[in-house]
N, C-alpha and C positions, 0 to 999 in steps of 0.2 A: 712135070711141074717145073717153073723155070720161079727164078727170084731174083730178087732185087739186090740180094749179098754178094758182096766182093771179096769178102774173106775172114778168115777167124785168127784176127793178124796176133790174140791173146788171151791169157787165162791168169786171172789174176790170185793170190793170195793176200788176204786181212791179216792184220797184226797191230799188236801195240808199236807207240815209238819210240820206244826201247828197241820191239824187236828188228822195226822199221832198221833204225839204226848198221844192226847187225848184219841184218840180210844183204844190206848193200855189201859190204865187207865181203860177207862168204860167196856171191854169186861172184863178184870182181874177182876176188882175191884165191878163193880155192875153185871153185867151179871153171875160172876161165872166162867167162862172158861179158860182153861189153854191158857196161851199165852205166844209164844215165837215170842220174836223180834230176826228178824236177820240180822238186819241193820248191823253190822258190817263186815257181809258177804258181805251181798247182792246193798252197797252202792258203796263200791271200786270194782265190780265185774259187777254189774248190775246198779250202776246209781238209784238204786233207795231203798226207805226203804220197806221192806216185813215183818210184823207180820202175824203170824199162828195161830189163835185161833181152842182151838182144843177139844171142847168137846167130849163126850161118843155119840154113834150113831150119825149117816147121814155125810153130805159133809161138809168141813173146813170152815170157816170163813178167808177170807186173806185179807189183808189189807198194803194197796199198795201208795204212794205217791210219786211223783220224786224227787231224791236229784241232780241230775248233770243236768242240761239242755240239755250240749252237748254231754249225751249218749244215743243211740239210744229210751230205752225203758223211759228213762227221757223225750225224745222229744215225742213219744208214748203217753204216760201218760197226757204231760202236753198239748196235742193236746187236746184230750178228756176231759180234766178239761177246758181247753177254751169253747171248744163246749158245753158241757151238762155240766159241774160245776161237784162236791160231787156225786159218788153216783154207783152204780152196775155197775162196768167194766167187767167184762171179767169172763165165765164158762172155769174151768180147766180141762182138760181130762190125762191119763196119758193109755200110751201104750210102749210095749214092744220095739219099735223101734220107734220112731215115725214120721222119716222120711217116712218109708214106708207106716206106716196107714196114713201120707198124700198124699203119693202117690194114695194112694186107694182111697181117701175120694175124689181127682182131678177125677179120673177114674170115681166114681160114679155119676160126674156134683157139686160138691164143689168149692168154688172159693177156692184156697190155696196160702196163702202168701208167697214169698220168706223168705229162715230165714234170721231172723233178725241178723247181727252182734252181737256176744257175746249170741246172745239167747238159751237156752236151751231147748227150743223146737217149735214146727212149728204153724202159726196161721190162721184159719180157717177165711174170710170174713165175717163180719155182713149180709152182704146182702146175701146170700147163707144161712145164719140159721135163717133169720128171723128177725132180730135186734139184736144179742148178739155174741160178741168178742171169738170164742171160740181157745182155746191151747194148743195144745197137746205134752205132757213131758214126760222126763222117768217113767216109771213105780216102784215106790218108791222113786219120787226126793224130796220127803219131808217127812221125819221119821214120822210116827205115834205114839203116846206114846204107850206102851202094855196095861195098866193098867191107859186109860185117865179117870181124874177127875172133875165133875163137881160142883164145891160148890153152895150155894142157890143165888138165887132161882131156880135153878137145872133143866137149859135150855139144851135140845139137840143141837146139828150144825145143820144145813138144813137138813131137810126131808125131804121139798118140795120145788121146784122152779117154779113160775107161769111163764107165757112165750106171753104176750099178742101176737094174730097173728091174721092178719085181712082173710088172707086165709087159714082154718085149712088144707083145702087137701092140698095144696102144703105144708106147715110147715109139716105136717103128712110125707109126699116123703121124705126131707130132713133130717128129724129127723131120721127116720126109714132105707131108701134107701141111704141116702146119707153119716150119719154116723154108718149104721151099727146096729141100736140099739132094741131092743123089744119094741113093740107098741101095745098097746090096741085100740080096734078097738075104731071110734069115738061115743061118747055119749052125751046126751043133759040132761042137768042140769037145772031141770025146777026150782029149789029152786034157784039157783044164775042167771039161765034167762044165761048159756051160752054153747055153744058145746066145747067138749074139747077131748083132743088127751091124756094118761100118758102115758110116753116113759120109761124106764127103761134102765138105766147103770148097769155093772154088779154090781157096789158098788155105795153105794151115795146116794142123792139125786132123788126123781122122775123128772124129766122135766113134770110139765103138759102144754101142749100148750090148748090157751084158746081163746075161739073167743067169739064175742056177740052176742044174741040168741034172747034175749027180755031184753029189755034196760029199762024197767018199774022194773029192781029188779035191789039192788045197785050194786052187781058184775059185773052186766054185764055192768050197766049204766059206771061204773069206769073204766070197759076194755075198752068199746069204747071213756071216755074221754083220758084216755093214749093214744091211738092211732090215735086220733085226734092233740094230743100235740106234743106228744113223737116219733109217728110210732110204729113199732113192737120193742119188748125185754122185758129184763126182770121188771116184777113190782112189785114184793112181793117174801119175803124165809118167809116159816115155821120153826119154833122151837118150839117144843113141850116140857110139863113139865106135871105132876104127878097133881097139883093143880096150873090151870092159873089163878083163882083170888089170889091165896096167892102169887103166882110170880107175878102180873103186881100189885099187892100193894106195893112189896119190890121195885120192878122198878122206882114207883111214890116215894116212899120214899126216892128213894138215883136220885131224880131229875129226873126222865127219864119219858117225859110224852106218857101216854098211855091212847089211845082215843077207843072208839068203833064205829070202821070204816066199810068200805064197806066190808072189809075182815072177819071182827070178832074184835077180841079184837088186834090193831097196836100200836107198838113204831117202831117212824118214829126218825131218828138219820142219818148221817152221806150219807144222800140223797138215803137212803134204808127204805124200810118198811117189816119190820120186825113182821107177824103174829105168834099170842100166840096159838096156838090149844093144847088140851088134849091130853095126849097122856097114857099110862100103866107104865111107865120106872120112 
């Protein structure tokens, strides 16, 4: 299967703008990460505030809350915060044209949104990917630093995005067949007790899709409580650092609590759970 995507340059989080407000703070300020608000742009334009957090390796951190009501993606936005409240909105994709690779992703059996007024790119159904909003933009519609910096406690962007799904073969079709993407065959995870699918973008983030295998180990036990709650989508990003006890002390330190969860070591914040794993970098 070959595709028309370039890469999964982000994963955004919804919030009010209050919390809008904060997050810039805590992603800047305690996480370390470059962050560009582009509220000035993106409010008279799009209705709504977008910050880029933009560390060294994996997919962006964005962060999104409505300013207008009565613009489309304000309406959008604040749909979804009535529904589910704070918390993992919408996987970004970016391709060369991306009317066409919606065209394609329809062709393959994708639900594909009409575009949105004023939108910049095309939106993919939740219910076609399994629970998670996906949207596909120009390719390069949001600058990359050349030279991005990450200060301490010196967190990667997503590495990983976990993907609870209660039917891996079908999530596996869609993932793979429907947007086009590399898939490893499926495998069973006897340490976290789950089957899982990792999808690969050409840039980004892994998508792993994850189902539950033996619910007696906490991963699994916490995929099928999300799916019980939530349905399918997303439930966890990875970011990786060099030393995660000396990163999740500085975290506890400048207020940010960090538990050791079903995942490993979680700071849950801004209706995201955010896993600490090691990494080389």
């Amino acid at each position: 299967m070959t595709t028309g995507i370039t890469g999964l340059p982000r994963i955004a989080i919804a919030m009010t703008a209050t919390e809008y407000a904060e997050a810039i703070v805590t992603f800047r300020d305690t996480f370390g990460m470059a962050v560009i608000d582009m509220s000035d742009r993106t409010v008279p334009d799009l209705g709504a505030h977008v910050g880029m957090c933009q560390p060294a390796v994996g997919s962006n951190i964005e962060l999104m809350a409505p300013a207008d009501p009565g613009a489309p993606l304000g309406i959008a936005m604040q749909r979804f915060l009535d529904r589910r409240g704070t918390g993992l909105y919408a996987l970004m994709l970016e391709a060369d044209v991306p009317d066409d690779e919606a065209s394609a992703m329809a062709e393959r059996g994708l639900y594909v949104l009409p575009l949105m007024e004023g939108a910049g790119g095309r939106d993919v159904h939740p219910k076609s990917t399994h629970g998670v909003l996906i949207r596909v933009y120009p390719t390069g519609s949001v600058a990359q630093p050349s030279e991005p910096v990450s200060g301490p406690p010196h967190l990667t962007g997503i590495v990983r995005a976990l993907l609870a799904v209660a039917d891996l073969d079908a999530a596996a079709r869609a993932w793979s067949h429907g947007l086009g993407f590399a898939a490893d065959a499926a495998e069973v995870d006897a340490d976290r007790g789950v089957q899982f699918v990792a999808v690969h973008p050409p840039w980004g983030a892994t998508v792993e899709l994850v189902a539950p295998h033996d619910t007696t180990r906490p991963v699994a036990s916490e995929i099928e409580r999300h799916l019980g709650s939530q349905g399918e989508g997303l439930v966890a990003l990875v970011l990786e650092t060099a030393d995660v006890a000396t990163a999740s002390d500085a975290l506890r330190r400048d207020g940010i609590e960090v538990i050791d969860g079903p995942f490993g070591l979680e700071a849950r914040l801004f209706g995201a759970r955010f896993v600490l794993q090691s990494s080389s970098v």
